[in-house]
matplotlib code that plots the C-alpha trace (Angstrom):
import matplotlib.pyplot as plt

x = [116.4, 119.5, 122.9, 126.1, 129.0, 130.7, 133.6, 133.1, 135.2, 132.9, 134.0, 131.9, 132.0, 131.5, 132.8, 136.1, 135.6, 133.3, 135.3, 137.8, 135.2, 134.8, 138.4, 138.6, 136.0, 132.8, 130.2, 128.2, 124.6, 122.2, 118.5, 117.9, 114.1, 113.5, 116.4, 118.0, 117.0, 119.2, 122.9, 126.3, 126.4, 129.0, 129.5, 131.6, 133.7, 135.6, 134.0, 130.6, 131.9, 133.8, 130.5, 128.9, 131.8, 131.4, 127.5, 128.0, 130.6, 128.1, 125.4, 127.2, 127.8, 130.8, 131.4, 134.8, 136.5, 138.9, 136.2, 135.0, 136.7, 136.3, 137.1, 137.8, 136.2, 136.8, 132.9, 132.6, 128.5, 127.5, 123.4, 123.1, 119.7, 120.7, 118.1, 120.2, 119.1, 115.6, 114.3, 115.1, 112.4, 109.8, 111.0, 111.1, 107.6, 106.4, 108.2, 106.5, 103.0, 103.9, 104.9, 103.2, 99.7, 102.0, 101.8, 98.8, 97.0, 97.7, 101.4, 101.7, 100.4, 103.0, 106.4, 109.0, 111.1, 114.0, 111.6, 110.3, 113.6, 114.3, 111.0, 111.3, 115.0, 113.2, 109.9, 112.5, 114.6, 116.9, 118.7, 118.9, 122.1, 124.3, 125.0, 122.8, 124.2, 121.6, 122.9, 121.3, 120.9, 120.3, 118.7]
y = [123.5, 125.1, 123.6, 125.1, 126.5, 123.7, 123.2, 120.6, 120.6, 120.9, 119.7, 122.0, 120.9, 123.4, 124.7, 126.1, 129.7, 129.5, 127.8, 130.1, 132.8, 130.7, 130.6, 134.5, 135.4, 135.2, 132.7, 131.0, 130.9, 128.3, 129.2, 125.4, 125.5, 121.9, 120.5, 122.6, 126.0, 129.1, 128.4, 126.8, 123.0, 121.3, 117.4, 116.2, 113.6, 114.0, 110.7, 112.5, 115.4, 113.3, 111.7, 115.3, 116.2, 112.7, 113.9, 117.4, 116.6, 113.4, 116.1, 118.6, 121.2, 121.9, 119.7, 118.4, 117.1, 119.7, 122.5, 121.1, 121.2, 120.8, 123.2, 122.1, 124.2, 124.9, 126.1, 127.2, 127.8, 128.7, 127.7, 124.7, 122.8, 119.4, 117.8, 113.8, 114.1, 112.7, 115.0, 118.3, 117.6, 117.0, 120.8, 122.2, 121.3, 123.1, 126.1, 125.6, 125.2, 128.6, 130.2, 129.1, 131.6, 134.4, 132.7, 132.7, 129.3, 128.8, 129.2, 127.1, 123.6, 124.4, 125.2, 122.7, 121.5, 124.5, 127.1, 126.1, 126.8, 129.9, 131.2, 129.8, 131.2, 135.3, 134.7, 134.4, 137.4, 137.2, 134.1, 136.1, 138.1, 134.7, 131.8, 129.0, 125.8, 122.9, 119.1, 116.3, 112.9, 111.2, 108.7]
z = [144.8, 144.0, 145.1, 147.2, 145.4, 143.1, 140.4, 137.2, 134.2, 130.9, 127.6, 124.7, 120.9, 118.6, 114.9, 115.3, 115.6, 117.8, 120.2, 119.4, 120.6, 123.7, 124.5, 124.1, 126.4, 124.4, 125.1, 122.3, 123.8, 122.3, 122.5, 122.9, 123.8, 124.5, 126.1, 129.3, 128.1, 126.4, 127.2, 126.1, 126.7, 127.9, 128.2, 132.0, 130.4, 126.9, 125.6, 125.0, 123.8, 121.0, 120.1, 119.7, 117.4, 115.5, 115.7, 114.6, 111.6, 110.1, 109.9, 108.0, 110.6, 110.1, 106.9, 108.0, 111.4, 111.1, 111.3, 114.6, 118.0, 121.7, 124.3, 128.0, 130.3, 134.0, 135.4, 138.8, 140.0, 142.9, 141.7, 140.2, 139.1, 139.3, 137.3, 138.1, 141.8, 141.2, 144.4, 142.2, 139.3, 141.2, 143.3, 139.9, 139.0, 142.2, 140.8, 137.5, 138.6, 140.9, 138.1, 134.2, 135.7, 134.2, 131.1, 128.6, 128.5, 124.3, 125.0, 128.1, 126.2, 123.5, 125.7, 125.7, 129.0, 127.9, 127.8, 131.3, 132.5, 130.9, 132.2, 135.6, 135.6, 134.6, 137.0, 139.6, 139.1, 141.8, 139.9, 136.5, 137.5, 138.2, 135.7, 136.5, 135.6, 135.0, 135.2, 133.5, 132.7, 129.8, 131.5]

ax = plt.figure().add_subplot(projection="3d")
ax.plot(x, y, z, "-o")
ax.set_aspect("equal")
plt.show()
């Protein structure tokens, strides 16, 4: 399920300082429970993350283009769920179905696709130590 050692270069928007953060070391983790899970997001072509900034400032947050940037990022993972290659998903619902009896029934129905992840990501605890990095489409 989990790919070999790879390098892809990211593009994250964000407010300002937050990128700022970014580009001083910290990371600004997203408890996204529906999409891929808790982590930073990052676009793999510049013309998506420009959307997400056009997205991000027509919503108010932040209230002007000039409070909004995008970082280029540089991300080197040695485990990566590639959700595109449409073998994985199916290999990823076998891990669910392994794994969701640890969970109560009432919170099981409710848990979005990110919360899956996250779970499936603590059940197995050997992959909690190393950044996982999940790839999508938006197909």
């Amino acid at each position: 399920m989990m790919g070999c050692y790879s390098e892809v270069i990211g593009y994250h928007a964000n407010e300002y300082q937050k990128c700022e953060r970014f580009l001083s070391g910290k990371f600004e983790v997203s408890n996204d429970t529906d999409w891929l899970g808790t982590g930073m997001y990052f676009w793999d072509n510049l013309s998506n993350a420009k959307y997400w900034k056009r997205e991000k400032v027509r919503k108010g947050d932040p209230p002007h283009e000039e409070a909004c940037k995008i970082v280029k990022a540089r991300i080197s993972c040695e485990h990566l769920l590639d959700l595109a290659d449409t073998e994985i998903p199916a290999g990823f619902c076998r891990l669910w179905q392994g794994a969701k009896h640890k969970i109560g029934n009432d919170k099981r129905s409710n848990m979005g696709f990110g919360q899956k992840i996250d779970f499936i990501i603590f059940y197995y605890s050997d992959m909690q130590d190393d950044c996982l990095v999940v790839k999508a489409s938006a197909d």
